[in-house]
N, C-alpha and C positions, 0 to 999 in steps of 0.2 A: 425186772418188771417194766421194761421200757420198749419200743418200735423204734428200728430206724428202716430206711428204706433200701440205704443200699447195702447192701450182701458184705459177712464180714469178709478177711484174709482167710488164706488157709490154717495160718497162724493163729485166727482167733477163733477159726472154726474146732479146732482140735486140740485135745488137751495134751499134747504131744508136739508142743511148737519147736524144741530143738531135736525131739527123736525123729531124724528125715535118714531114710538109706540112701547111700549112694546110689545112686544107678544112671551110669553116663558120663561123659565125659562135657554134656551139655546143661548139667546141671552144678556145674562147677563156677563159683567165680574168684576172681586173683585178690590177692589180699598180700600185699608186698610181693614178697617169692612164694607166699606159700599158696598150694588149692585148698577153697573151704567150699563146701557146699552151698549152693543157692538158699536164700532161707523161704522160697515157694516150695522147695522139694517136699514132694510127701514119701513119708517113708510108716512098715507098718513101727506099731508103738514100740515102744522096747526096744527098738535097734540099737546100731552104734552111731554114734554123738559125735561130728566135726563142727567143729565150732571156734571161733575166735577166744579165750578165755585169759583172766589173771591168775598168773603164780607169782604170788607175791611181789617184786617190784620188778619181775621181766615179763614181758607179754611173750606169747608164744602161741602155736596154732599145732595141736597135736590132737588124736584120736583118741575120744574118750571113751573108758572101759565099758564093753555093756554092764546092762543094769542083772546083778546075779541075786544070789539068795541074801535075803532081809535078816538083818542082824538086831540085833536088842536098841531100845530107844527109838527105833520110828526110822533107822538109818539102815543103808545098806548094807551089808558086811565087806563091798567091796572098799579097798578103800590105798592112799598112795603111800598111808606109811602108818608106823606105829603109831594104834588110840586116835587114826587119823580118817575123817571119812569126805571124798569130795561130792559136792552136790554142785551142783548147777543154777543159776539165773538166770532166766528168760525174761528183759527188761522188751514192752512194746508201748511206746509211744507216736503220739500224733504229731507230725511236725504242722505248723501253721503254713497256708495255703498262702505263698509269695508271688512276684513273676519272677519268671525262670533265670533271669540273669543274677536277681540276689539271691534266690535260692540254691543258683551250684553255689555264689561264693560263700554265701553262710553253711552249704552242705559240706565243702571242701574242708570248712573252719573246723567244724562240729568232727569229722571224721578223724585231724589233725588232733585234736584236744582228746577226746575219745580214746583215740588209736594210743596216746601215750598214759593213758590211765588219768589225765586230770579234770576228769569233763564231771561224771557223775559219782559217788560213794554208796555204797548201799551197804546197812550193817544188820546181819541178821540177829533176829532179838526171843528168844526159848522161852517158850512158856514157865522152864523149870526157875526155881532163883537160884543163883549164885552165893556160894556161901561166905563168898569172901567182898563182893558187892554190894551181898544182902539186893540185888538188881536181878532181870534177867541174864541169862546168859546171854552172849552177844559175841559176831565175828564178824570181822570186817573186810570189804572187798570194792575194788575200783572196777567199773566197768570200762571193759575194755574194745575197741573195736567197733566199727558199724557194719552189718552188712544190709546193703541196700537191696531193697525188692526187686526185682525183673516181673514188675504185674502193669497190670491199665491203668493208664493214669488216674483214673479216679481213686485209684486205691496208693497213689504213689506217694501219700505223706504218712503212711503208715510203715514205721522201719521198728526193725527189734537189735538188742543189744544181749551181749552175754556176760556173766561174769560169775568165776569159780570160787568155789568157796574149800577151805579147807576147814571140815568141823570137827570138833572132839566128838568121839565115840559113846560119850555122855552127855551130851548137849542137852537132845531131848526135841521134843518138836517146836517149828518154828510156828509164832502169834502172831509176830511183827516183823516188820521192815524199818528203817529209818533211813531216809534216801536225802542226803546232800547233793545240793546245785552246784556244782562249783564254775559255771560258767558265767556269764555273764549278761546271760536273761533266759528265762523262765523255758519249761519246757512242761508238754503236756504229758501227764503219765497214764494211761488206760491201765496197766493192770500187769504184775511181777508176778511170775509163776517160779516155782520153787521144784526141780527133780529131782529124783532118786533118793529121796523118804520114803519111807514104809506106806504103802496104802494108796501110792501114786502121785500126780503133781498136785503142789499146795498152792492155792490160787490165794494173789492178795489182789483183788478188785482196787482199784485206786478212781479213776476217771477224776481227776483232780491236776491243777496247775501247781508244777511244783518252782517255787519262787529261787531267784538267784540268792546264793549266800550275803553279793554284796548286799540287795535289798535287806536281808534277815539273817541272822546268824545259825536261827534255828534249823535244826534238822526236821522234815517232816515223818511223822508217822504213818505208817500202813498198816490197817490190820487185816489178819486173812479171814476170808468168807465163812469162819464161824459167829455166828451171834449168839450171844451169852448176855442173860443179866449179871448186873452189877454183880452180885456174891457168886456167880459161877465164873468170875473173872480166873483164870490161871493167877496164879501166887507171880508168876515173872511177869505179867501184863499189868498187874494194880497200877503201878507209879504211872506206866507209860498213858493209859486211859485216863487217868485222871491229869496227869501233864498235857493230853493232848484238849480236853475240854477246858482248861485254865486258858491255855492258847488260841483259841477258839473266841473267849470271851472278854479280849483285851481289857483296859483298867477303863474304861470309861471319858479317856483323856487324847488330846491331842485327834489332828484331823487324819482321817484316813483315808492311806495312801493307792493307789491302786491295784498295786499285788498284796494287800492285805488280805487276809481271810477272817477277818471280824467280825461279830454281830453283838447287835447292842441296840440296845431302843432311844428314840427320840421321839418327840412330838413334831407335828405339822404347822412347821415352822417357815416354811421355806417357801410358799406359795407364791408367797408377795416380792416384788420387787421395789421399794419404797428409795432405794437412791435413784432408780432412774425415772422415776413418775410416782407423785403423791397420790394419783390414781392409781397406780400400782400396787396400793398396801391393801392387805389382809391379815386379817384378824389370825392370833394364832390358835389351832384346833387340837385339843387335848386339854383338860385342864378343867374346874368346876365349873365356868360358866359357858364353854364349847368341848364337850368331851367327845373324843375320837379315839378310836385306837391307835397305837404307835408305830411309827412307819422305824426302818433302820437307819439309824444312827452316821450322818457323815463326818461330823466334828468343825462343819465349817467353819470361819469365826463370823460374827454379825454382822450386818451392816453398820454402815456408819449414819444412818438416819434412825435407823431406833434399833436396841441393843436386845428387843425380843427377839428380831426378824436371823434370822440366819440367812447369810450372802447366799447371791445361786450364783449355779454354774449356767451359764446359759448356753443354748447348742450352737455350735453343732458338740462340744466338749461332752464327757460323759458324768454323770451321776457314781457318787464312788455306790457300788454293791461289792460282796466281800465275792474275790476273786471267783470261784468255783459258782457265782447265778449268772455269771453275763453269759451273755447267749452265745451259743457254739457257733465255729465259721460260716457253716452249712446255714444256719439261720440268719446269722447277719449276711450273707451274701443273695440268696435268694430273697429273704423276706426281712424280720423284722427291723436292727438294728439299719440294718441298708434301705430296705423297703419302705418301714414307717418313716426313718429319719428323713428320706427322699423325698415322702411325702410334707413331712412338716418345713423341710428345708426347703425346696427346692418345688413343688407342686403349689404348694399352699400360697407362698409369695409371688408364684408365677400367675397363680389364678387373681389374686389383688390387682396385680399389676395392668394381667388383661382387660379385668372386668370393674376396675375401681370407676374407670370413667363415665362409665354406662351400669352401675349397679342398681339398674330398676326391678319393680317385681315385674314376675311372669306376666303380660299380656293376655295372653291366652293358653290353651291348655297344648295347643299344637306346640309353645314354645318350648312345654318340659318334655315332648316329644323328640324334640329335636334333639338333647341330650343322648338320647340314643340310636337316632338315626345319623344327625349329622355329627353332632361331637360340637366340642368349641374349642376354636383357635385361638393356640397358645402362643404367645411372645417372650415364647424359651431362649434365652441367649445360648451360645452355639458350647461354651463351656459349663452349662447344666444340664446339655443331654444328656449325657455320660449318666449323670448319676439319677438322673427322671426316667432312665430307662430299666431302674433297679425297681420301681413301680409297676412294672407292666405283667411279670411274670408270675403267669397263672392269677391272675387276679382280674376282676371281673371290668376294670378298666384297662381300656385297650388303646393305645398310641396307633396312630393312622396317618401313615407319611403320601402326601398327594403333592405334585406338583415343588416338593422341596418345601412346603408348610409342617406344621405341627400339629396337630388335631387330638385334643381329649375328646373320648368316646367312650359312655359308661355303657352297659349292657341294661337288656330289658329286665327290671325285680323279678323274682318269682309271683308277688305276690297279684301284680297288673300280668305277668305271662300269657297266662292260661285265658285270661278274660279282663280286658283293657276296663268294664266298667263296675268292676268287684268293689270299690273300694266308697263306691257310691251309696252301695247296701246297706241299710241299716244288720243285717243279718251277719256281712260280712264285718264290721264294726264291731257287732257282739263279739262274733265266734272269733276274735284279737285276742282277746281279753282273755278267752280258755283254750287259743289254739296258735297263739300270737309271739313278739318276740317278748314282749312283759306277764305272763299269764301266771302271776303269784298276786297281783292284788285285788283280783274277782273275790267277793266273800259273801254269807250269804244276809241277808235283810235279817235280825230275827227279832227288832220290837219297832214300834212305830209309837211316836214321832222319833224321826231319825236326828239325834243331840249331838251337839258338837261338844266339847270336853274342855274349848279354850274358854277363859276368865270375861266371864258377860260383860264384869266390868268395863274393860277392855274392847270387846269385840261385837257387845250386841247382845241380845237374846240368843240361847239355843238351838232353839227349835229352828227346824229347816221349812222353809217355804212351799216343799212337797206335802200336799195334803191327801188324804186317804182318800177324798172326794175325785181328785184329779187323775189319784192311778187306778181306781177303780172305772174311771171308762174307760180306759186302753188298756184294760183286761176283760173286756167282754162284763162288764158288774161284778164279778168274782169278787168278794168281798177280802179286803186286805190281811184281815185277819185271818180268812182260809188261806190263802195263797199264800201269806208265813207259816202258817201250822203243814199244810205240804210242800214248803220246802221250793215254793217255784218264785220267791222274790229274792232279787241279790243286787247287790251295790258296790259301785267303785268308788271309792269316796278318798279326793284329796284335800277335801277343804282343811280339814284342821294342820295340815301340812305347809300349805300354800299360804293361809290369811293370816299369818303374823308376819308377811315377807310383801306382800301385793303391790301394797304401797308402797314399799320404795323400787320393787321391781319396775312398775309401773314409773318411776319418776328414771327410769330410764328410758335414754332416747332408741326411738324403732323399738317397743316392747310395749305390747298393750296384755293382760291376763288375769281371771278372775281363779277364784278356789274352785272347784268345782266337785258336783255329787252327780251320778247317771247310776238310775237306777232300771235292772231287767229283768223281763220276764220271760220264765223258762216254759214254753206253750205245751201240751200235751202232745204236740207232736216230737217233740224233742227239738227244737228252736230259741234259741236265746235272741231276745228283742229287746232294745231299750224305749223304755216308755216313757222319761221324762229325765232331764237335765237339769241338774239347779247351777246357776252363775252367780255369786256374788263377789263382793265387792266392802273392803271395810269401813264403818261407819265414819265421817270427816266431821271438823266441826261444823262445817257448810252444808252439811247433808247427812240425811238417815241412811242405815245400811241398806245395801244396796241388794236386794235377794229376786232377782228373777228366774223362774222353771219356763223351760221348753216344751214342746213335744215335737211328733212330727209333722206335726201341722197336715191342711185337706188342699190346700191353693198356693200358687206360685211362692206367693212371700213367705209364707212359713214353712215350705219347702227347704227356701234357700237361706234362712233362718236358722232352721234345725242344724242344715249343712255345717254351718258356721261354728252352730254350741257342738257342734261334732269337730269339729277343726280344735275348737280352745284346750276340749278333754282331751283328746290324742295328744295335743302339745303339754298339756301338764302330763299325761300318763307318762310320754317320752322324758322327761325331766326326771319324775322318779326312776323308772326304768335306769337310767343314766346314773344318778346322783346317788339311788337309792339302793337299788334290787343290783345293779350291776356292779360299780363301783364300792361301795360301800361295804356291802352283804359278800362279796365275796375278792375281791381283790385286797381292799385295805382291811377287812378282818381275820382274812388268813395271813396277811404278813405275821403278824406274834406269831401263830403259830409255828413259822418256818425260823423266826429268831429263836424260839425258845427249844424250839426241837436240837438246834446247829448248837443251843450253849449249852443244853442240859443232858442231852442224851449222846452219849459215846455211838461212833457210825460201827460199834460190835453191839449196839445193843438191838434186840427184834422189833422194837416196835420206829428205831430208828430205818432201818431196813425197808419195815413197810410203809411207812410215810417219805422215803426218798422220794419214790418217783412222781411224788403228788405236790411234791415242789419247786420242783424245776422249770425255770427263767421266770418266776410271779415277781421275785424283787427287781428283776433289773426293766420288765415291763411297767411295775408299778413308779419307779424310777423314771421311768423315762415320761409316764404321763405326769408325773409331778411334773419337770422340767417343761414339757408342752403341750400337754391336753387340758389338766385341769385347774392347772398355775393362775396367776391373774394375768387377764389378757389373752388366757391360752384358749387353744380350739371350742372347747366345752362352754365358755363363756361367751364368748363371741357367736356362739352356731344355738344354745338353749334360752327359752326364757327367761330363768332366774338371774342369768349375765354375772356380776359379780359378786352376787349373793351365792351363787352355785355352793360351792362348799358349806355356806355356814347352815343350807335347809341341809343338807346331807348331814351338817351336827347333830341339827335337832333331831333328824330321825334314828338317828344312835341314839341321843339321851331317850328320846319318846317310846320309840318302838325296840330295839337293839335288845335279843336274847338266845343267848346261844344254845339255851334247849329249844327254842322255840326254831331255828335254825334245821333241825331234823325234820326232813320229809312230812311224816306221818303227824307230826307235833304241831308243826305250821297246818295242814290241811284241817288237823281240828279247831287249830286256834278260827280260823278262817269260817268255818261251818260249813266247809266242803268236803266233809268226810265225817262220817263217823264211828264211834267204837264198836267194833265186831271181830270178838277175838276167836272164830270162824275164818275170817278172811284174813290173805297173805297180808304181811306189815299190822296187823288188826285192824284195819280201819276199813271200813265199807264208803265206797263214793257214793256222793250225793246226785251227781250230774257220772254216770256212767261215761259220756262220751265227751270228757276233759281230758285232751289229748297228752298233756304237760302230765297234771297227774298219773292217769293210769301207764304211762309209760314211765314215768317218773318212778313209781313205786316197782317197776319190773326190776329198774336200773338199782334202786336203793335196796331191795330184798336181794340182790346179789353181791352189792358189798357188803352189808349187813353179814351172810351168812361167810363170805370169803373172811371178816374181820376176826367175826365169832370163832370161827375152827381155829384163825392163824392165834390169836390170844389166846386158848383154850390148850392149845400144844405148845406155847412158853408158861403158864400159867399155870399150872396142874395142880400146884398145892397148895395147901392152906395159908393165908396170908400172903401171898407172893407178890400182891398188887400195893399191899399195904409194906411189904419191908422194903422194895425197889427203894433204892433212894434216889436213883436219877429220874423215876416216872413220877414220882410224888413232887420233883424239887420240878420237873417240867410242866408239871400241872399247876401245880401253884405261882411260878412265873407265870408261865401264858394268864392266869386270871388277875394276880395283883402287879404284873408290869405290864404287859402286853396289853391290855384291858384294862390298865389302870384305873381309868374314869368309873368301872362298873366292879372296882372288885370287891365291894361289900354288897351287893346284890344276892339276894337268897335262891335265889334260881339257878346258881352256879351247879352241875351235878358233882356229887360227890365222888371221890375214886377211891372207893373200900375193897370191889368184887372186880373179876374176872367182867362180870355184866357191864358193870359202870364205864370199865377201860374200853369196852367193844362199842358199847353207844356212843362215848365222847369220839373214838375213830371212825367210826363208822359216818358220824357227823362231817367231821373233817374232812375224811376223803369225796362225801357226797357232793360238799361244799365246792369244794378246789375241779371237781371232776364234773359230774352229770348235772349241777346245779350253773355253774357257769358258760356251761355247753349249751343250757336252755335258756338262756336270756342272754348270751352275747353273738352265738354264728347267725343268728337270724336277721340281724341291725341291718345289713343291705337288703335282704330280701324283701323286707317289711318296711325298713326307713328308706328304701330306695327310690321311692315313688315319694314325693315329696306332698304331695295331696294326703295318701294315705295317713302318715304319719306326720303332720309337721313338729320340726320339734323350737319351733320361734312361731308366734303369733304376734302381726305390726297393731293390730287394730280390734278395739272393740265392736263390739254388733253393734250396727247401724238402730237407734230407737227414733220412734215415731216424731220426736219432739225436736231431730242432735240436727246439725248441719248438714251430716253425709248422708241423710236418708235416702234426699230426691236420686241421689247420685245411684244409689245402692237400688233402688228403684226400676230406673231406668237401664241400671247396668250390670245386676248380681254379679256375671259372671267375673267383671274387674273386680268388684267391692272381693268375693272371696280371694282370686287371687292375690292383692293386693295386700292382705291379710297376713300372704303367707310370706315366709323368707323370702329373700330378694334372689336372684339371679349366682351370687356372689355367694350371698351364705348357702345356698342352697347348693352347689359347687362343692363347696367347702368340707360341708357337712355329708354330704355322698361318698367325697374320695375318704373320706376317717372312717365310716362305717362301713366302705368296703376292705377296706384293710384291718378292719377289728373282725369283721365276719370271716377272714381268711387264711384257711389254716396253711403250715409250713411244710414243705418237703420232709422235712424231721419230724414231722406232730408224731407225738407216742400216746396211743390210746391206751384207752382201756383195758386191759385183760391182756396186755400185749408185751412180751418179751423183746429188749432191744440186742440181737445177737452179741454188740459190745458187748453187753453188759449180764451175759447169761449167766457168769460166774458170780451174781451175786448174794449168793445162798448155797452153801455145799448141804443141805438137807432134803433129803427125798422126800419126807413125807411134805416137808412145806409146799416140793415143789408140785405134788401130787395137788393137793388142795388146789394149791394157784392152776393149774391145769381146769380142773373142775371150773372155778370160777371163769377161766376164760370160757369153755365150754357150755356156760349159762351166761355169758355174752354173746356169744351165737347165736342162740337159741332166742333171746331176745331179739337180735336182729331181727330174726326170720318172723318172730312173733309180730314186731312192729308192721314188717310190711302185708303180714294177713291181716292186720288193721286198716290199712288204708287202703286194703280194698273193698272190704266190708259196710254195703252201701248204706245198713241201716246206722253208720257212726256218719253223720252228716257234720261234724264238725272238722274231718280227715278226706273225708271223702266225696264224691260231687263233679258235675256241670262247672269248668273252673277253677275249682277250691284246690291248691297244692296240698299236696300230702304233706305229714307229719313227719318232718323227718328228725327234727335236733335234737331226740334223745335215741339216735340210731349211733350204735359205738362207734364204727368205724368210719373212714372216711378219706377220699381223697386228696390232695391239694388245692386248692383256690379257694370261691366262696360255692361251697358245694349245698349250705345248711344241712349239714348231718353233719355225725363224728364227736365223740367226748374224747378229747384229750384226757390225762391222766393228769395236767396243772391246771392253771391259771398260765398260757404262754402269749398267751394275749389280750 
């Protein structure tokens, strides 16, 4: 269920990787004295077999017998000697992408080691047991020999290996593989094909690091591309399935190493860096009074300033994740590991360095212009090109060499593109919020006076300062009470978010920010308008609370007024977005899920299968932001309001808001009062706002995993009880709630897993989460936060009032006073290059509905793969649905004079920062 981009071998295209005919004497290559076949040759299936192979302790290169008629046990009847049958291994692995001078001499190494049988072991392991073992049966063989590729280099790290098996006539069919390293570092394994068994070749899918013996003693396990629940386990597999999840799930001790493959939960511990700045410390988040969910486990030991804090690794060093999440070559080379780190390394420092001297705000508006016309010159030392040039590709920043200078140079946003003064519009404002890169916390108004929830004690009076008097003239008189009863008043409301934090955000230096509520109305023409802004402020002992509403004023000052209370909400809206909806909601509360998947579910069992590919690279990304996005001090802090408060309002909105049935599409749109129940309509919920672009494409994307989940659980699932006797789905679900989730696992809201139904909604959850949910609130972040007006996500300064110092100033000079306001030169840099690299997908992105050639052998079942067809097949079909959307002039929220179209919940998608495309993870 994976995309790559580039084209497999021949080898992995066909299930017939050693059946090659000769044919030529140019297809031949030398292998000591003997001729062996090229391993490109194609030959048809069934032929005869040359190949490099082990007889026991002598290697030899001989012609292997075609494949005749099938004898009893799943074996051939041919065979070399009595009760004796030989089968075949087809070993293909990845070698790692070197320069060419270590790569002959480690190839020369590897051929040497190989060639004489001491490089790799591979022991085949029968479903049957052994009577005398009370184990599977099992036979042992050393691979022997490399024959090297004659293909294009891009395909040149891709080599296969052979090795002969000599099997008893009773064996039985092969489960497993157990493949020993015997070298002396790691190699990558894609996938051991198995020939001349009965029914054709037995594919053991691997796509796994297999670790040097020195690092580990242990043997790895492979199992082949059947999935079986627990009780349909073969009687020879028990031990090894349950031996391989024991391994999986180390003791919970000692730090871990980097060829580990471990998973294990920890708390957020590691944020802070308290020995090297008492500024540096943060509170740790998990636990009753900051509850979080639990990130994985490194075993660091503490610091030596307080024995909460767990040491960091600081970069450019890596974050342990358990070997099989770091990011593949292909991706660290083009983009992430290379590309982010480039940026955090080596761009981020270079921009301080440039612009520390001169970190004023913007002047004028020509100045953020100039970002994309001129660029700004960089003071790259000559030994950070190298690696600042790993930033440039396919990414919406582009390096601009004049004259033997450096030049950063970001591209025009989508969202100024099309129409330079969009951002200006109150309409354009609205339609963010339902067509935007945050468009999950529009909800609808539905009682008046609008109450806050936090302790009066504490904070003041309830009631909000918006009176029914005030939005009743900016609806035309329509009285407030009709305009709730149809449905056409709604609200974005962060106050009770924001005003237990204000103040001390606020006693930070360059950070000025109130809680805020913006409340709109939905016109009869189909137009969302905000009609009134509340800003407050929490009560001092010096002073009453602080509660002022806006609008949009009729004359210059309360034009540029309004602008401003527009500036604050966008900068809190982008905070949660960040902290909340993106971070939170979907990166750190699908980690458990990929820990408890990797301890609790054996990679044979189906619903392991089907959540594979919905996990891949979230830990080693999420890893990496710990280390430098959202750490103390890190990007996130430095570039948002909240500064180093950042994570602890991300607590509270886990404790406050955090519900993982409320998590499902359709669930959230009702909690929200954007939808309602109509079990008539797809998903059952009828929209509120017909042309809320997030939504109704939303619910296309979710009624087809939905239906993809339901058919694939419903064909493991068939009989009575079978959800309820699982022991591994039962023991998976209950981890992911009371470890992963720790903080929330006596929560009544948990669903239950009794039915078939229950399994397919918590998946269906899941994958929505990790997929079409993260797609919609994270590729959009340049488009939309590109343009630093549109979206700021730092606000320096309060609104100028009548009575303050800076009035005359703001007076005479709005267009300073606003700029002034917003991030500075420096942050505003800063905060562009991280959001174009988080909008940016990889040469490798695997979408949706999308098969990765690697990996096609990861299901030997037809009907699965029938179904998964289907489903990709109504990801098409959405495609094509979305784009008749945006052209469709009466949905004015997609379409229009300006307006970009809707693309972030379009599946597929290019490389760069395209905004379309759902990936199949969290991979950035």
């Amino acid at each position: 269920m994976y995309v790559v981009k580039q084209p497999a071998t021949a080898a992995l295209k066909s299930t017939a990787a050693v059946d090659r005919r000769v044919n030529g004497s140019g297809n031949y290559v030398r292998v000591g004295k003997a001729r062996v076949p090229r391993s490109g040759t194609r030959v048809k299936r069934h032929g005869s077999v040359r190949a490099v192979i082990s007889g026991g302790d002598k290697a030899s290169v001989e012609a292997a017998t075609p494949l005749q008629s099938k004898g009893v046990n799943g074996l051939s009847s041919s065979s070399s000697g009595a009760g004796e049958i030989q089968v075949k291994a087809v070993v293909t692995i990845r070698k790692k992408m070197k320069e060419k001078i270590v790569e002959k001499i480690e190839d020369q190494w590897e051929f040497f080691v190989n060639g004489i049988g001491q490089g790799i072991l591979i022991q085949l392991i029968s479903e049957q047991v052994d009577p005398v073992t009370n184990a599977g049966k099992s036979v042992q063989s050393a691979v022997r020999g490399w024959l090297p590729k004659p293909v294009p280099s891009e395909y040149a790290n891709i080599v296969e290996y052979a090795a002969d098996f000599k099997v008893p006539s009773d064996f039985g069919c092969p489960g497993a593989i157990m493949v020993s390293n015997l070298q002396g570092k790691e190699f990558y394994l894609l996938e051991i094909v198995i020939h001349d068994f009965d029914g054709g070749p037995i594919f053991f899918p691997a796509n796994t690091w297999i670790h040097s013996r020195k690092d580990n003693p242990e043997s790895r396990i492979i199992f082949k591309n059947q999935a079986c629940l627990p009780a349909q386990t073969p009687p020879g597999l028990k031990d090894l399935r349950h031996e391989d999840l024991l391994s999986i799930r180390g003791n919970g001790k000692g730090t871990r190493k980097e060829h580990d493959r471990i998973y294990d939960y920890d708390v957020y511990n590691e944020l802070g860096n308290p020995d090297k700045s008492e500024d540096l410390a943060r509170p740790v988040l998990g636990g009753e009074e900051r509850p979080y969910p639990r990130r994985c486990r490194t075993g660091r030991p503490p610091t030596k300033t307080d024995s909460h804090t767990e040491s960091r690794i600081e970069k450019p060093h890596p974050v342990y994740v358990p070997r099989d999440e770091t990011f593949e070559e292909i991706k660290q080379n083009a983009f992430s590991t290379g590309r982010l780190k480039a940026l955090l390394h080596n761009l981020i420092p270079s921009l301080a360095v440039t612009l520390s001297s001169t970190d004023n705000p913007f002047e004028c508006f020509s100045d953020i212009d100039d970002l994309y016309v001129d660029g700004v010159l960089m003071k790259w030392k000559e030994e950070e090109k190298k690696e600042g040039k790993k930033l440039f590709l396919g990414s919406m920043v582009k390096e601009v060499f004049s004259a033997g200078e450096r030049w950063l140079k970001y591209e025009i946003p989508a969202v100024i593109k099309m129409d330079r003064f969009s951002w200006l519009r109150d309409n354009e404002f609205a339609r963010q919020t339902l067509a935007g890169v945050n468009p999950v916390n529009i909800e609808i108004l539905k009682e008046f006076p609008i109450l806050s929830k936090l302790d009066p004690a504490v904070y003041g009076p309830p009631e909000s300062a918006i009176t029914k008097e005030l939005l009743e003239q900016e609806i035309n008189g329509m009285s407030v009470d009709k305009a709730i009863e149809e449905k056409r008043l709604f609200i974005l409301d962060h106050h009770d978010t924001y005003m237990p934090f204000i103040e001390r955000m606020n006693a930070l230096p360059g950070r000025k920010a109130y809680a805020s509520r913006t409340v709109f109305f939905y016109t009869p023409t189909g137009i969302m308008r905000p009609i009134a802004i509340e800003l407050s402020l929490p009560p001092l002992a010096s002073s009453p609370q602080y509660k002022r509403v806006y609008t949009h004023g009729h004359h210059a000052t309360t034009h540029w007024i309004w602008k401003l209370a527009k500036a604050h909400v966008c900068s809190n809206d982008a905070g949660i977005h960040q902290l909340v909806n993106h971070w939170l909601r979907t990166h750190a509360c699908v980690e458990p899920y990929i820990i408890a998947t990797h301890r609790q579910l054996s990679s044979m069992h189906p619903i392991f299968k089907l959540l594979h590919p919905h996990m891949r690279y979230t830990l080693e990304i999420n890893a990496l932001a710990r280390q430098s996005l959202i750490n103390g001090g890190g990007i996130i802090e430095a570039s948002y309001n909240p500064g180093k408060y950042a994570m602890e309002i991300s607590s509270a909105a886990y404790k406050e808001m955090w519900r993982f049935d409320m998590e499902a599409l359709p669930a959230d749109l009702l909690q929200r009062g954007m939808a309602v129940e109509d079990p008539s309509a797809p998903c059952g919920v009828k929209l509120v706002i017909e042309d809320y672009p997030y939504a109704a494409d939303g619910l296309l994307v979710w009624s087809a995993i939905k239906e993809w989940v339901e058919s694939y659980v419903g064909h493991y699932y068939s009989e009575p009880n079978s959800v309820t006797s699982d022991i591994e789905l039962q023991q998976w679900w209950s981890e992911i709630k009371n470890k992963g989730h720790h903080d929330k696992r006596n929560e009544p809201w948990w669903p239950k897993l009794d039915t078939k139904e229950d399994l397919s909604g918590i998946l269906t959850t899941i994958i929505w989460v990790a997929s079409g949910q993260h797609a919609a609130i994270n590729f959009g972040q340049y488009p939309f936060g590109g343009y630093v007006p549109n979206r700021p996500t730092i606000m320096r300064k309060l609104i100028p009032q009548e009575d303050g110092p800076d009035y005359e100033k703001f007076i005479s000079n709005p267009q300073q006073t606003f700029l002034s306001s917003l991030a500075t030169r420096l942050q505003a840099t800063k905060i562009m290059a991280v959001q174009d690299t988080l909008s940016t997908h990889s040469p490798d992105e695997e979408y949706l509905g999308q098969v990765n050639p690697l990996e096609s052998h990861w299901i030997n079942d037809n009907e699965v793969m029938k179904l998964f067809n289907r489903f990709s097949d109504r990801l098409k079909e959405i495609d094509r649905t979305i784009n008749l959307r945006n052209k469709d002039s009466s949905l004015k929220n997609r379409s229009g004079a300006g307006i970009p179209p809707y693309e972030l919940l379009l599946p597929t998608s290019g490389p760069g920062v395209t905004g379309r495309g759902i990936p199949n993870s969290i991979s950035i």
